[in-house]
C-alpha positions as CSV (number, residue, x, y, z in Angstrom):
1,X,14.3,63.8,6.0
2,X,12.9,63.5,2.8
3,X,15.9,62.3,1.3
4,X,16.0,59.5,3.7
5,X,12.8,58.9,2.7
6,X,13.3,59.1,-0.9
7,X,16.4,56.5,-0.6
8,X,14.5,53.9,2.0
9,X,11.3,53.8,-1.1
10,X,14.4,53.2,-3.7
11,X,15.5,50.7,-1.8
12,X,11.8,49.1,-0.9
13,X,11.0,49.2,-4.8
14,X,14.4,47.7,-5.8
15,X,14.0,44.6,-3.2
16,X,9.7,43.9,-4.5
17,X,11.1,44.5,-7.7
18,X,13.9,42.0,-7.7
19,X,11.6,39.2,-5.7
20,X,8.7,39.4,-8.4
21,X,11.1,38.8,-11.2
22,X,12.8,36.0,-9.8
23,X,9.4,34.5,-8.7
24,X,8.9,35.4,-12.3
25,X,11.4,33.3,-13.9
26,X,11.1,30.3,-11.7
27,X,7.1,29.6,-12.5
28,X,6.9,27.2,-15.5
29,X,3.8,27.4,-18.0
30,X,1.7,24.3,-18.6
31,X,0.6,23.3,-21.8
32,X,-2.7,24.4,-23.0
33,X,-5.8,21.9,-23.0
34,X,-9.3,20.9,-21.9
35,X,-8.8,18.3,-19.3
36,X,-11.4,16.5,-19.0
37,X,-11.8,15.8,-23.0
38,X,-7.7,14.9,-22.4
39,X,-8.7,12.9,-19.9
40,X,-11.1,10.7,-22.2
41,X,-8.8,11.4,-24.9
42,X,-6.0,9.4,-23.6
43,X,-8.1,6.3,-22.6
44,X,-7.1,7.3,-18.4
45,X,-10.8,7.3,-17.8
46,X,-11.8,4.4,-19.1
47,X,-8.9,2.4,-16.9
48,X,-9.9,3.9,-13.6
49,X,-13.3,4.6,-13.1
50,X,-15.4,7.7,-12.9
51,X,-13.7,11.0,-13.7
52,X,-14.7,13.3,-11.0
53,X,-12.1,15.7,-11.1
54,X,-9.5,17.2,-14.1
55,X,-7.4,20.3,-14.2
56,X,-4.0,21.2,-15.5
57,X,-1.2,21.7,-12.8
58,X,2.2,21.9,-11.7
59,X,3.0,18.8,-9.3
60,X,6.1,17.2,-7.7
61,X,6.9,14.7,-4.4
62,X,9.3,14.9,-2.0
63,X,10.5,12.9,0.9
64,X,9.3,15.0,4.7
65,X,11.7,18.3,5.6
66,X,11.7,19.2,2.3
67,X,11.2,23.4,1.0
68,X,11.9,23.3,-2.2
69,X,11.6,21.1,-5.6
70,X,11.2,20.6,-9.2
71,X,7.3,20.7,-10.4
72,X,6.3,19.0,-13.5
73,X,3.5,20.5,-15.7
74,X,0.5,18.2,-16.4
75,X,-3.0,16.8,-15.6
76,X,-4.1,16.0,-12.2
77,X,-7.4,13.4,-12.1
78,X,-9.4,12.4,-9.2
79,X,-11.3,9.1,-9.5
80,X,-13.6,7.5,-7.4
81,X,-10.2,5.7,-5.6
82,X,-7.6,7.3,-6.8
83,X,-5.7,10.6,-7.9
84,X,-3.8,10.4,-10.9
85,X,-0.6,12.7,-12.1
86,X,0.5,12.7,-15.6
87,X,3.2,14.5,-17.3
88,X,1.8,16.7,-20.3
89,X,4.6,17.0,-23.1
90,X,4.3,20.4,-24.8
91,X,3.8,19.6,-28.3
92,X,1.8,16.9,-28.0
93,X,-0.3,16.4,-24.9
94,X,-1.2,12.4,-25.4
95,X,2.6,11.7,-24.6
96,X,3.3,11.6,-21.0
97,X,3.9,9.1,-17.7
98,X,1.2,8.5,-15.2
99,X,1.1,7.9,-11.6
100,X,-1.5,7.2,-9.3
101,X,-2.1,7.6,-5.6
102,X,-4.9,5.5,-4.6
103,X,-7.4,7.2,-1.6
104,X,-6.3,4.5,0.7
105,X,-2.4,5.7,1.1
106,X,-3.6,9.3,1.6
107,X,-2.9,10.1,5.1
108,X,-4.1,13.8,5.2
109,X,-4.8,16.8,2.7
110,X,-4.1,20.5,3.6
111,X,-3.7,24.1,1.6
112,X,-0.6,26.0,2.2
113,X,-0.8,29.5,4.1
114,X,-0.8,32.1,1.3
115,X,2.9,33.2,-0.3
116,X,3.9,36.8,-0.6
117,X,2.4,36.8,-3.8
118,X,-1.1,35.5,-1.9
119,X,-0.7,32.1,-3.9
120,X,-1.9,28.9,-2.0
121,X,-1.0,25.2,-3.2
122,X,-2.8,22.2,-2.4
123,X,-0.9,18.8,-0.8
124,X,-1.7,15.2,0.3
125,X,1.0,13.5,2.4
126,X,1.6,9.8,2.3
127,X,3.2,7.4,4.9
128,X,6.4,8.6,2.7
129,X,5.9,12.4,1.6
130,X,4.3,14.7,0.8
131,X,2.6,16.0,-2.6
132,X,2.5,19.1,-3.6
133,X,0.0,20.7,-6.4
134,X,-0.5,24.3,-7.6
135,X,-3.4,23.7,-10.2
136,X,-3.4,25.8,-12.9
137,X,-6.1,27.4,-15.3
138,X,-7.1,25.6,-18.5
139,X,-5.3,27.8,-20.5
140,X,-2.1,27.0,-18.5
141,X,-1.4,30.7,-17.1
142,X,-2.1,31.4,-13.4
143,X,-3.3,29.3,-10.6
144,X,-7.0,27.7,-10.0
145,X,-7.5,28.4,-6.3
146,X,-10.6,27.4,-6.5
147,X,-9.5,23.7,-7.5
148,X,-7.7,23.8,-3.8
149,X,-11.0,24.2,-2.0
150,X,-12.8,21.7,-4.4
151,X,-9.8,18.7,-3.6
152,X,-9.8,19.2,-0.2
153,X,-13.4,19.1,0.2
154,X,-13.4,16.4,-2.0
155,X,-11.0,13.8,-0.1
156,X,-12.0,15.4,3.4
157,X,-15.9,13.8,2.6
158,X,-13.5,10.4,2.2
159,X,-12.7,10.5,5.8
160,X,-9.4,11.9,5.0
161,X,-7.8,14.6,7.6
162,X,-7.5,18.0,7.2
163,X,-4.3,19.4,8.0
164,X,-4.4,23.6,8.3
165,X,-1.9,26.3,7.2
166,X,1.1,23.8,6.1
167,X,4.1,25.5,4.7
168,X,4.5,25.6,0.6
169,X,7.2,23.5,-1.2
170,X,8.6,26.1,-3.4
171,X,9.8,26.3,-7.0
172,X,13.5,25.0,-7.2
173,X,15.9,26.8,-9.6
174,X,16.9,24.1,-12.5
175,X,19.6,24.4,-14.9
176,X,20.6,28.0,-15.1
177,X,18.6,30.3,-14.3
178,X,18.6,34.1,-14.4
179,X,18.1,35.9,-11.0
180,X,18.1,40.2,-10.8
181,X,19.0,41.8,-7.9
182,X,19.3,45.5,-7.5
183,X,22.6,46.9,-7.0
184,X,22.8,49.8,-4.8
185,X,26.2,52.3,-5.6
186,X,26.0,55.3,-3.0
187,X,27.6,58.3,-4.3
């Protein structure tokens, strides 16, 4: 009995083991910087109104039915009428490409059910997709969950619906990418 035991915990450890460093090796790391000083900075505030809103985040859009894609690391902004996505390059975080999603196109907003890892990410679906945000901290390590709560009361106060529990769009492999699984030999 122990022994059964014994192998069914081997085998348990060997499985959360190999799914945390997978999930691991697919989370990117965004660049490290104040945003709202990156925001002035960069002259986007001075094009688009009040600045009521900055962090750092991993974003990406995709067409409806879609799990999975590639994020980009960079600043998200919320202005009085629009939300703003810019690329960040790494070594120098004035270089990137903007895009904005004015208030008016935003059908509804919603924060994922929690992962396995308890992570939530924040979204906004259009008449043609969906976005999909994971904000990050500052200093470009870990998720801002608070910055969920703070968007989506945010654009809900805009007369913008509330859509509960939607499913994540996960992190997409790119390029290669190393995976460990656990390789169980019985003697």
């Amino acid at each position: 009995m122990k022994n059964n035991l014994f192998r069914i915990f081997k085998l348990f450890y060997f499985v959360v083991l190999s799914i945390f460093l997978e999930s691991c090796s697919s989370t990117s790391r965004a660049p490290a910087y104040d945003p709202f000083s990156l925001a002035t900075e960069i002259g986007i505030s001075e094009k688009r109104g009040k600045l009521m809103f900055a962090s750092a985040c991993s974003f990406t859009y995709v067409d409806f039915g879609s799990r999975s894609a590639s994020f980009q690391s960079g600043l998200c902004a919320n202005f009085e009428h629009i939300f703003l996505f810019r690329t960040i390059d790494v070594n120098d975080p004035r270089i990137g490409n903007s895009r904005g999603f004015p208030h008016g196109i935003i059908r509804s907003v919603s924060i994922t059910k929690p992962n396995l890892f308890g992570s939530k990410q924040f979204q906004f679906r259009t008449d043609n997709g969906i976005v999909a945000i994971f904000f990050r901290n500052d200093n470009g390590f870990g998720l801002n969950s608070e910055n969920n709560e703070v968007m989506a009361n945010y654009l809900t106060n805009q007369h913008i619906q509330y859509l509960p529990d939607t499913e994540m769009i996960e992190y997409a492999a790119v390029g290669n990418t190393t995976v460990y699984s656990p390789i169980i030999i019985k003697k």
